[in-house]
C-alpha positions in Angstrom: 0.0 0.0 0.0 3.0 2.4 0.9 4.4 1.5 -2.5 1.7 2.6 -4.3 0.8 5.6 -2.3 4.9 6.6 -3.6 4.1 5.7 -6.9 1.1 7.6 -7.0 3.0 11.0 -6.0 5.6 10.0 -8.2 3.1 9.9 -11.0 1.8 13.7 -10.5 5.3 15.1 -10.4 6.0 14.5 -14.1 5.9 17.2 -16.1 5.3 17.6 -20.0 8.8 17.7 -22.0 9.6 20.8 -24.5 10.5 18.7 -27.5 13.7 19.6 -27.4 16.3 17.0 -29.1 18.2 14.6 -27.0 22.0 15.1 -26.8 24.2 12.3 -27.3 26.5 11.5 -24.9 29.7 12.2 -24.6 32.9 10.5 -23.7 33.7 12.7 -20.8 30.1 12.0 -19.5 30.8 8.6 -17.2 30.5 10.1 -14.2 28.5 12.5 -14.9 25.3 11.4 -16.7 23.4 8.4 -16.9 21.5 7.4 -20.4 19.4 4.2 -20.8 17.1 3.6 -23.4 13.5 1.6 -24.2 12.8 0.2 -27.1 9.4 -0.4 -27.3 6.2 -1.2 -30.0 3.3 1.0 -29.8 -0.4 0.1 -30.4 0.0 0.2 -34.1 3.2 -2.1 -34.1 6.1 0.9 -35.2 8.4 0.3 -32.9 9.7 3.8 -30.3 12.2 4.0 -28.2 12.1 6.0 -25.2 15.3 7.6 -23.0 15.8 8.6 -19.6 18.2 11.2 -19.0 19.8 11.6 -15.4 22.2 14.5 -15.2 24.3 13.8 -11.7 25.8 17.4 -11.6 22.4 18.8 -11.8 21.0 16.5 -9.3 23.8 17.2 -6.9 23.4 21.2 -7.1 19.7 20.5 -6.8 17.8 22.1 -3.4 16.7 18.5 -2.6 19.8 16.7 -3.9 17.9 14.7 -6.0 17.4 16.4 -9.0 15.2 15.8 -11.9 15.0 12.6 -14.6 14.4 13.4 -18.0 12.3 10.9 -20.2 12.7 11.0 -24.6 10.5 10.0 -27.1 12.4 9.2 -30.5 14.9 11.4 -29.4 12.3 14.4 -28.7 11.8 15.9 -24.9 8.5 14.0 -23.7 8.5 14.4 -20.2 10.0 15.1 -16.9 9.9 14.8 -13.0 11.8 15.3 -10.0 13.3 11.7 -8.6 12.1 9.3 -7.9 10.5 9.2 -11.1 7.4 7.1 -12.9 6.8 7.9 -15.9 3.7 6.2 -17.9 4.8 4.6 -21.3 3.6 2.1 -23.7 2.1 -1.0 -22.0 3.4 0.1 -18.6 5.8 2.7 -16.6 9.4 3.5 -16.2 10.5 3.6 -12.6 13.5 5.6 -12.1 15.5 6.2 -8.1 18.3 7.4 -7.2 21.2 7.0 -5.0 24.1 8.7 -3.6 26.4 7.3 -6.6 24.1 6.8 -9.4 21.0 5.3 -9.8 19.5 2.3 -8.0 16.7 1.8 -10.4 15.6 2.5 -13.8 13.3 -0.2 -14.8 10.2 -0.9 -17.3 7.5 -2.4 -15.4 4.4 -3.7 -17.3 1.2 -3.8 -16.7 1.2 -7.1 -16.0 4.1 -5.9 -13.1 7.2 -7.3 -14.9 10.5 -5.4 -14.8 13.1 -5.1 -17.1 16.1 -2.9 -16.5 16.6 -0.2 -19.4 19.8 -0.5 -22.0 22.4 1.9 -21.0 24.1 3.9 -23.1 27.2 2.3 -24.4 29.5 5.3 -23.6 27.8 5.9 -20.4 29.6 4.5 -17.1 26.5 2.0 -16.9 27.2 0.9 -20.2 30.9 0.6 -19.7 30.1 -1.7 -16.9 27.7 -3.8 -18.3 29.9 -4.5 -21.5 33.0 -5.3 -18.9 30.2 -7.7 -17.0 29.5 -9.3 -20.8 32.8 -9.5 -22.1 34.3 -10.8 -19.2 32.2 -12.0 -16.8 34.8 -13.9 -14.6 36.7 -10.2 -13.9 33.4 -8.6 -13.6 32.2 -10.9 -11.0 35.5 -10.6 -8.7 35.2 -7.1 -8.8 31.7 -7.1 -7.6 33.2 -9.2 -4.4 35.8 -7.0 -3.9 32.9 -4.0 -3.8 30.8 -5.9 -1.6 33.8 -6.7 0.7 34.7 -3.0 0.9 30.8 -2.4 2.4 30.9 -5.1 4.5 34.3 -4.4 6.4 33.5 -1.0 7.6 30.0 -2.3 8.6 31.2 -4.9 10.8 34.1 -2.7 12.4 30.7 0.2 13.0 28.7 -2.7 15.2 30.8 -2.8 18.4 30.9 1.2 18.1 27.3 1.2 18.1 26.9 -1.1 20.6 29.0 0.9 22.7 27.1 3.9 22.5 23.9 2.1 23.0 25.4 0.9 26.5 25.9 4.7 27.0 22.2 5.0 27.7 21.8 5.4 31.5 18.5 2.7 31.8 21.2 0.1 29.3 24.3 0.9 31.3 22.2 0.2 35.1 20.8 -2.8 34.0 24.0 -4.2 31.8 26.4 -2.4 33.0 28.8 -0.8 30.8 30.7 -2.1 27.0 33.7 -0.7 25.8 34.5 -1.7 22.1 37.6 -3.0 21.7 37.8 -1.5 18.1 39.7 2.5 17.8 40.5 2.8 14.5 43.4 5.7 13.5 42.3 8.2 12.1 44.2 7.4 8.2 42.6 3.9 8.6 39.1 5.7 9.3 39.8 7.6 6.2 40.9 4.9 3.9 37.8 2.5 5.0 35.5 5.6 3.5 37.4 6.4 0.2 37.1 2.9 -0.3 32.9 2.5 0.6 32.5 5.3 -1.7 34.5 3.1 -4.2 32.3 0.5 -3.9 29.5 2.1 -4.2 30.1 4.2 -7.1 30.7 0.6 -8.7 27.3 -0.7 -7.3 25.9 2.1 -8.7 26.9 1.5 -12.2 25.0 -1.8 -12.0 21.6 -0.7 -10.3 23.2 -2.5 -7.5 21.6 -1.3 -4.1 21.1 -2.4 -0.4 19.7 -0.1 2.2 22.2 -1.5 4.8 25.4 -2.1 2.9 25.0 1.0 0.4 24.3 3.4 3.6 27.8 2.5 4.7 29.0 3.6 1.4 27.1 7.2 1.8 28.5 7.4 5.4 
């Protein structure tokens, strides 16, 4: 029910486009853009194909740090909303969210409530990622571990922290007593652990990877 109550806002924030012409992207776009596309038959069997448009510099100056998605039709401006986004297409919507590196979704869903992610952009960091993940699969696959290992590390060094703060808590400290963590981190240590997280998320990122747990380690 919550689900649908967000995609019901999310559906009265788009906005009609201006028909302007969609730029193509550019090589020094990677980390600054995202670009996936639809391709998609409409009632009379003429295939479309529709775009969505993320600009990460825009969202990141934006007042809510969100920004705005931006959706194509055959390369014209059709429509646009602030994120999260649904925009109504042929035979179902595209459901676009955010995250702190990138995107965590941007995915056709039919009527019928099957997803399919978009095709990104073959310049576009996404589609940089997704051809490493194709071409070779084996390196693609260790680097996702070594992402996943970089979120898990400074999660499970955070835990005794936490817990020690929680025993802080005068009614937790008289009836427990106290808990000092036996993890201090230096301070260069503390600093690597994040460059690293932000690393691995970046890479998540790039493949609509997300986990509300692991990724927020990654955000800090």
């Amino acid at each position: 029910m919550l689900k649908d109550w967000r995609r019901s806002r999310a559906v009265q924030r788009v906005q009609p486009g201006n028909g302007r012409s969609l730029k193509r992207f550019r090589w020094w776009q990677p980390l600054s853009r995202a670009l996936f596309y639809l391709p998609l038959k409409n009632d009379d069997g003429r295939q479309v194909v529709y775009a969505i448009d993320v600009n990460h510099v825009q969202r990141f100056l934006s007042d809510n740090g969100k920004g705005k998605a931006h959706l194509y039709l055959d390369g014209r401006h059709h429509a646009e909303s602030k994120l999260p986004a649904v925009f109504a297409v042929q035979g179902g919507t595209i459901e676009v969210a955010p995250t702190a590196f990138g995107l965590k979704r941007c995915h056709y869903v039919t009527a019928e409530g099957t997803e399919h992610q978009l095709i990104p952009d073959r310049g576009s960091g996404e589609g940089r990622r997704a051809h490493l993940a194709r071409e070779h699969p084996a390196l693609s696959r260790w680097i996702a571990f070594c992402s996943l290992i970089l979120l898990v590390i400074p999660l499970l060094l955070l835990i005794p922290q936490l817990i020690e703060v929680v025993y802080k808590f005068p009614p937790v400290t008289q009836r427990f007593g106290t808990f000092t963590s036996p993890i201090h981190l230096p301070g260069w240590l503390n600093i690597t652990l994040a460059v690293g997280a932000a690393a691995a998320g970046w890479e998540r990122a790039l493949r609509l990877r997300y986990n509300w747990l692991l990724d927020s380690m990654a955000k800090g």
